[in-house]
N, C-alpha and C positions, 0 to 999 in steps of 0.2 A: 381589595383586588382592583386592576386597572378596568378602567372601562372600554370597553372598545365602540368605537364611533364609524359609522358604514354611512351617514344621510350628512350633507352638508347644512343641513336647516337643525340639524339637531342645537338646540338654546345654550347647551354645553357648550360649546366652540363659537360662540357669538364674538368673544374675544379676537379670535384671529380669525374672522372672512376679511376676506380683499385686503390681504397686507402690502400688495404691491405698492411703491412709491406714492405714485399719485392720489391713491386713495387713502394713504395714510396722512397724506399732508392736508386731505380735505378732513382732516378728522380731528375733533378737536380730546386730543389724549388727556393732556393737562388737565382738562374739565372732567374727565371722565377719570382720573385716579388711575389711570396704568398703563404702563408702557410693554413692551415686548423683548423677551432676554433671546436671543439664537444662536444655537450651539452650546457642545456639553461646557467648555470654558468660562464662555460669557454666563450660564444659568448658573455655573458655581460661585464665581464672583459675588453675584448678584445674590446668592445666598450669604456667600462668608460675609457680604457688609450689611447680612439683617433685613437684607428686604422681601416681603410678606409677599408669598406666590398667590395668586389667584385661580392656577389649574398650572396641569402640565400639561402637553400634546406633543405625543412621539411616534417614533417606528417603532417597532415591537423589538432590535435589535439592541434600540436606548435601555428598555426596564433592568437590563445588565451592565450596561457601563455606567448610567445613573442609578444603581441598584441601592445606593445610601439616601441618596436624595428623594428619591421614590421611597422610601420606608417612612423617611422623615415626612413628608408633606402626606402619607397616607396617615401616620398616626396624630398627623394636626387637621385632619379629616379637608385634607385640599385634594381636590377630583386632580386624579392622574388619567387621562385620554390617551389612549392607542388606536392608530390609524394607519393604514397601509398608506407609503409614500404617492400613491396615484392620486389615494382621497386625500393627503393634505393639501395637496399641491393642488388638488382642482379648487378647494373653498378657501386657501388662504393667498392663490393669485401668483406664487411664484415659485420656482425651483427652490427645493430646499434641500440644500445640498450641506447641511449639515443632521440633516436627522431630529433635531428636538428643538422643542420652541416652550416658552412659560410665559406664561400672563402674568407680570407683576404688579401689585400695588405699587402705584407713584407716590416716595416719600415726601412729606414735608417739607420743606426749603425751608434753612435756618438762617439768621439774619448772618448780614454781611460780618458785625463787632466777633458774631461768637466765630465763622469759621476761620476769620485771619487771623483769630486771638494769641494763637503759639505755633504762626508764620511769620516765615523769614524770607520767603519770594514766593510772590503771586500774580499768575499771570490771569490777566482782563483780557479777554474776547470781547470787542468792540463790534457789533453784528454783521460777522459772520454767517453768511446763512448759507452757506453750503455745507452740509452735514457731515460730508466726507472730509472736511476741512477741521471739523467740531470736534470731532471722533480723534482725527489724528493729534489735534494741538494735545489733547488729553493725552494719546498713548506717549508722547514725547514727554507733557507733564510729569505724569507716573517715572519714565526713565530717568530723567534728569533730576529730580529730585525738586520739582517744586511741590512746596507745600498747599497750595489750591488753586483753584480756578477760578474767578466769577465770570459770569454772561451779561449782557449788555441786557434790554431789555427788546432788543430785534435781532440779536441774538438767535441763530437756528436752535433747536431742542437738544442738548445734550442726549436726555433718553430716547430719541428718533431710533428708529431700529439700523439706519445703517451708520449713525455715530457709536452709536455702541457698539457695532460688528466691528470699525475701523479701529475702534478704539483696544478693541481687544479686551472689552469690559473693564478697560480701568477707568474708565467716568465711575466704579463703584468704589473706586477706593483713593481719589483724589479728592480730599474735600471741597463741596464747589457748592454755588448759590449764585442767584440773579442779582446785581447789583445795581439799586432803580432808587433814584433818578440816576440818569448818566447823561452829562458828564460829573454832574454836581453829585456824584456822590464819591469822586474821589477827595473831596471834603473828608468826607468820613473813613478812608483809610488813610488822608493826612493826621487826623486824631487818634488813629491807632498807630501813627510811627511812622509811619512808610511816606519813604519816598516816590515819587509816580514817575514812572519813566515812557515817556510814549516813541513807537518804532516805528521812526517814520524820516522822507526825506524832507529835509528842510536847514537853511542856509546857516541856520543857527547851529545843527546839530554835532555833537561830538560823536568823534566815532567808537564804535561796542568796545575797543581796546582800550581805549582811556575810560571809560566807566570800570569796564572790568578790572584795569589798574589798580582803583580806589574805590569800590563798590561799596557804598550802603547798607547799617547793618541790617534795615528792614526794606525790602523793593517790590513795586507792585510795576510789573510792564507791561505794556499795552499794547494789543495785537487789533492792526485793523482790518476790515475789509476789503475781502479779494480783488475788486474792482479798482474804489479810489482812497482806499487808505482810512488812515483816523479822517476824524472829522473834523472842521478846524478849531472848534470849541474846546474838543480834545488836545491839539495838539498846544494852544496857546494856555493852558489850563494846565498842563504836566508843570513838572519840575524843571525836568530836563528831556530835549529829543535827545535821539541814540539813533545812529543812522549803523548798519552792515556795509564795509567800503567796499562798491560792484567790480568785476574785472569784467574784460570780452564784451564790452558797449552792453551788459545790462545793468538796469537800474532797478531791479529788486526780486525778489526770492518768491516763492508762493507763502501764501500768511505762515501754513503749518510748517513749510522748510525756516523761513526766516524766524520761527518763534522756536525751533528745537534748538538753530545756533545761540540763538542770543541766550536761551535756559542755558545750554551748555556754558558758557561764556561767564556766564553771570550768577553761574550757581552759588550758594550760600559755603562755604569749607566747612565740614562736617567733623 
């Protein structure tokens, strides 16, 4: 049977006090094994790709639209929590304007050889740290048909609670992993095939239409930071730059707009 939680000090809900932004970024997740799923979408996700709940914490409303998921993590004896939306929202710091929250176990990150192994386009977040940026390059990932992500090693957290809301939980179903050292580890997706494409402006570069022309049967492209781009290690290190030609006196896109055209652009033919 679910628990019901009335005291915000109860040890049960230790998991989610103080989820608001800035307390989460003072919080070191990765160390601690687990991140935060919100909303019914994102929690099922984040089950269909296998990853181990820590507790559940809902409105009493959830025990019937999660009525499968609650069966399941009671009979794997994972504490299901019910709380009236005043009490989450006082202990966990913000509106929760979807109803249900899970504590997950943070999976293991598998080496960079195994996830690009039976990829054909992967795209590199070069640190990015804006999470709403994280989130999004993913959900574009997922739609366009890339086969994975890596992260730079400054890199915002993919499982950040608000990359995951933006993402629309497809950070669970894009295969993805940290890619460290960088830039010298695109070394090692040269060994696996791939060509390294960094998207970036520079005098050198050709433009997404001539790539896309005669695209690569293996491509890994490189997305850089919202501020001043790749870094120039990165960019002198690629294969090739791949510049998006600007109209209307701009000269570039935000990383997540500029990395859904070029996916689009540059997809693999299926």
């Amino acid at each position: 049977m679910p628990t019901r939680i009335t005291d915000p000090d109860d040890p049960r809900v230790h998991d989610y006090v103080g989820l608001t932004d800035v307390a989460l970024r003072r919080r070191s997740e990765p160390e601690r094994g687990l991140y935060i799923a919100e909303s019914e979408k994102v929690i099922r996700r984040a089950f269909a790709a296998g990853h181990r709940p820590r507790s559940l914490l809902m409105a009493e409303r959830w025990l019937t639209d999660l009525g499968d998921l609650v069966s399941q993590a009671e009979a794997d004896g994972i504490p299901v929590l019910v709380a009236d939306h005043e009490v989450i929202e006082g202990f966990t710091g913000f509106h929760l304007h979807r109803g249900a929250l899970a504590s997950m176990q943070r999976p293991e990150l598998r080496p960079v050889a195994e996830v690009v192994a039976d990829a054909r386009r992967v795209l590199v977040i070069e640190d990015v740290v804006d999470h709403t940026n994280v989130g999004a390059v993913f959900r574009s990932a997922a739609a366009l048909g890339m086969d994975a992500v890596l992260v730079t090693p400054r890199c915002a957290d993919p499982l950040y609670r608000r990359a995951i809301r933006v993402s629309m939980g497809t950070v669970f179903q894009v295969p993805w992993t940290r890619i460290d050292p960088w830039p010298g580890g695109m070394d090692t997706l040269r060994e696996s095939g791939f060509t390294v494409a960094a998207l970036a402006l520079s005098d050198d570069a050709v433009g997404l239409e001539e790539l896309a022309a005669d695209p690569p049967e293996r491509l890994a492209l490189v997305l850089g930071t919202e501020g001043d781009g790749l870094g120039r290690r990165t960019v002198e290190g690629a294969d090739v730059v791949v510049t998006i030609p600007m109209a209307g006196g701009v000269d570039s896109l935000n990383v997540a707009a500029a990395g859904a055209v070029a996916a689009w652009a540059l997809r693999h033919p299926r």
